[in-house]
C-alpha positions as CSV (number, residue, x, y, z in Angstrom):
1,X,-9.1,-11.5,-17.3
2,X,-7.2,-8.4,-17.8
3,X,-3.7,-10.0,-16.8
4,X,-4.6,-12.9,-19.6
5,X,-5.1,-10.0,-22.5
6,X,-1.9,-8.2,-21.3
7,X,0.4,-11.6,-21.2
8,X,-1.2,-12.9,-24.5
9,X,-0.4,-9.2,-26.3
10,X,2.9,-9.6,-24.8
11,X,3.7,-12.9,-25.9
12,X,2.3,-12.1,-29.8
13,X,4.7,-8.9,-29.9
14,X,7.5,-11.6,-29.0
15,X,6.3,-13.5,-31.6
16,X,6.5,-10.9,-34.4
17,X,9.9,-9.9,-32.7
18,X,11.3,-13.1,-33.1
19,X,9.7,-13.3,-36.7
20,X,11.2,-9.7,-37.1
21,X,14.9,-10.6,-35.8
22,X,15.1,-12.9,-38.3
23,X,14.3,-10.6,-41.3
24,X,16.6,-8.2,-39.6
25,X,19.5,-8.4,-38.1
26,X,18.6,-7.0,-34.4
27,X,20.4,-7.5,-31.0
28,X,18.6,-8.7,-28.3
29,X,19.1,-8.9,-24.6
30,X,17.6,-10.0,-21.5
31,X,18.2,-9.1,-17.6
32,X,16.6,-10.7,-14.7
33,X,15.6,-7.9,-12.1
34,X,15.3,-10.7,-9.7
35,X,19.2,-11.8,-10.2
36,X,20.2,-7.7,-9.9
37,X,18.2,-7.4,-6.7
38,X,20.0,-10.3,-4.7
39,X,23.2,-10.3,-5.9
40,X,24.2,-6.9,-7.1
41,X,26.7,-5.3,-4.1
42,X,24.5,-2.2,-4.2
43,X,21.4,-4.2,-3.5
44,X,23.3,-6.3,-0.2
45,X,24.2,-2.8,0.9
46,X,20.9,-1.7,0.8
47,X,19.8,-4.9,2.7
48,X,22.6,-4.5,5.1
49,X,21.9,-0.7,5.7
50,X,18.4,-1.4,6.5
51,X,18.9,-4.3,8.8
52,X,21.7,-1.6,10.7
53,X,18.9,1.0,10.3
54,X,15.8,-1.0,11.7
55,X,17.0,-3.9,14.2
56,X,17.4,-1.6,17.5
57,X,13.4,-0.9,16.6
58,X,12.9,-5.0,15.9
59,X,14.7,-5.7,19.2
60,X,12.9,-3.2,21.0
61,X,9.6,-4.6,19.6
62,X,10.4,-8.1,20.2
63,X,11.1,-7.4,23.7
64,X,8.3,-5.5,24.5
65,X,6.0,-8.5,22.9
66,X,7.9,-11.0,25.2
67,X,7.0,-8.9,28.2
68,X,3.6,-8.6,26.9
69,X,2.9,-12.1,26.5
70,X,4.9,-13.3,29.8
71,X,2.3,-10.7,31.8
72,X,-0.2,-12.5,30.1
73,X,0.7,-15.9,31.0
74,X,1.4,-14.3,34.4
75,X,-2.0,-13.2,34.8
76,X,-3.9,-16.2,33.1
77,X,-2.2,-18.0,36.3
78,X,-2.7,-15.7,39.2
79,X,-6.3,-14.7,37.5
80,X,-9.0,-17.1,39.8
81,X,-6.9,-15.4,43.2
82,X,-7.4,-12.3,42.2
83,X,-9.9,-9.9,43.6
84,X,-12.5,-9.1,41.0
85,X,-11.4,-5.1,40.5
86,X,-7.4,-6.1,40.3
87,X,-8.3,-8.8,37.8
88,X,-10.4,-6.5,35.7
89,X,-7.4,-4.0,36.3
90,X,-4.9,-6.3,35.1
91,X,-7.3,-7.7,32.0
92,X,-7.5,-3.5,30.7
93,X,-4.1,-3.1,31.1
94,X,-2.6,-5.9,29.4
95,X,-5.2,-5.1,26.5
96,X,-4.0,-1.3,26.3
97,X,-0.3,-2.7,26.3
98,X,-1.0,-5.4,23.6
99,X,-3.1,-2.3,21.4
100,X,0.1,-0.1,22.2
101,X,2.3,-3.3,20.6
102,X,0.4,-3.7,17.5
103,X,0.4,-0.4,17.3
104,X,3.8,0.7,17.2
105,X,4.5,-2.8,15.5
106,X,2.2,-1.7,12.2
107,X,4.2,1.4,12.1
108,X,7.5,-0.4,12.0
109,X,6.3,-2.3,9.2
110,X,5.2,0.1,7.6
111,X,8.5,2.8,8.1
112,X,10.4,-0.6,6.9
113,X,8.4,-0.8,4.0
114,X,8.8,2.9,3.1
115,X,12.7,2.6,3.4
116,X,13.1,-0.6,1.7
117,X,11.0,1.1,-1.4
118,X,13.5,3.8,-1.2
119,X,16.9,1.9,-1.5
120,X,15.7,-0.5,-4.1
121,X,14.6,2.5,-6.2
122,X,17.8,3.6,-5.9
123,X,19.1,0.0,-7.0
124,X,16.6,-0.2,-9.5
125,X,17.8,3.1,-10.9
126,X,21.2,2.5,-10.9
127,X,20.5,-0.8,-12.7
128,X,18.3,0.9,-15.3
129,X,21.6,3.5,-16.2
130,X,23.7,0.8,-16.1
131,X,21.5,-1.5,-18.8
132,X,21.1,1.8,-20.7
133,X,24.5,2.3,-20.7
134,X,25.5,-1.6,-22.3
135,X,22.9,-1.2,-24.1
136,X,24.0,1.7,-26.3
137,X,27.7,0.7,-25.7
138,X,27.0,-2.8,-27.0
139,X,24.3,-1.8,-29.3
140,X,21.6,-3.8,-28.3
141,X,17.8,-2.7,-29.9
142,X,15.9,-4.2,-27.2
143,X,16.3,-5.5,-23.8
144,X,14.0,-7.0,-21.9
145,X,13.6,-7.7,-17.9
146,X,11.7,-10.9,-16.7
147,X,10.6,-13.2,-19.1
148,X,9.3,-16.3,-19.1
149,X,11.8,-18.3,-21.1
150,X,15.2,-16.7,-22.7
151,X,17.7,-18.4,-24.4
152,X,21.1,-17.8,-22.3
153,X,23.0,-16.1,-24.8
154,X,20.8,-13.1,-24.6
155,X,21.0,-13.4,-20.8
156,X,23.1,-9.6,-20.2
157,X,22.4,-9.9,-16.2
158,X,25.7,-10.5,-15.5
159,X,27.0,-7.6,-17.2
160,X,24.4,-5.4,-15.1
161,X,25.4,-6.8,-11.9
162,X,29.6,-6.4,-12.7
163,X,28.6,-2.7,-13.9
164,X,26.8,-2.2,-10.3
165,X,29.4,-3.7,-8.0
166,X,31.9,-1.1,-9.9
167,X,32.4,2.0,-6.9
168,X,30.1,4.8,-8.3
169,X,32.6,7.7,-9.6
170,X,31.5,10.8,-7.0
């Protein structure tokens, strides 16, 4: 219910916006956060830097689940021949193997998820300077990120993404 009272106060101070830009003459823009985060060269980068970063980990953990599971299969088939005690040996050990994967698989998810929040802050920080910066070069009043509708002339995203994929001056 809460979400329905926050989009409907956000579409009535659109409304008296729009009612306001026409009594006024004010410049508006609009950049899609979605757009900046797939196509900006910073944002691949990031992508591309994490993949480098995580996929020894992925391989490792994708390889340990394939031994995992062909053990399993393994046992499942040599099971009924087995001796009681090695069977029950077997059964514990595969579970503390399979407990170990999802274990250190939840914490590779989870160190992912920490370093993919880090270098799209980064993006999304760069990309908030750089609207900031057209914004008071081009002397727009307002700009807003992701709308439901916006007339294409307003559309700046381009201008965000060309002002990202210039080399940061260091």
């Amino acid at each position: 219910m809460n979400h329905y009272v926050r989009r409907l106060a956000v579409v009535l101070t659109a409304g008296f916006l729009c009612l306001s830009v026409q009594a006024q003459d004010i410049k508006i823009g609009f950049v899609s956060t979605d757009r900046v985060l797939k196509e900006a060269a910073a944002a691949k980068a990031a992508q591309t830097k994490l993949e480098q970063e995580f996929s020894k980990r992925e391989k490792d953990l994708t390889d340990m689940g394939a031994g995992i599971k062909s053990a399993a299969d393994n046992f499942e088939r040599e099971a009924p021949t087995l001796p009681e005690a090695q069977r029950v040996t077997r059964q514990k050990q595969l579970l503390d193997q399979d407990r170990d994967f999802q274990r250190k698989r939840r914490e590779f998810q989870e160190d992912l998820n920490a370093r993919k929040n880090e270098e799209l802050q980064q993006v999304i920080q760069r990309a908030n300077k750089a609207i900031k910066d057209i914004a008071v070069a081009e002397k727009y009043d307002i700009i807003f990120q992701d709308a439901v509708y916006v007339n294409p002339k307003h559309d700046m995203t381009d201008k965000v993404i060309k002002a990202l994929n210039v080399p940061a001056a260091k």
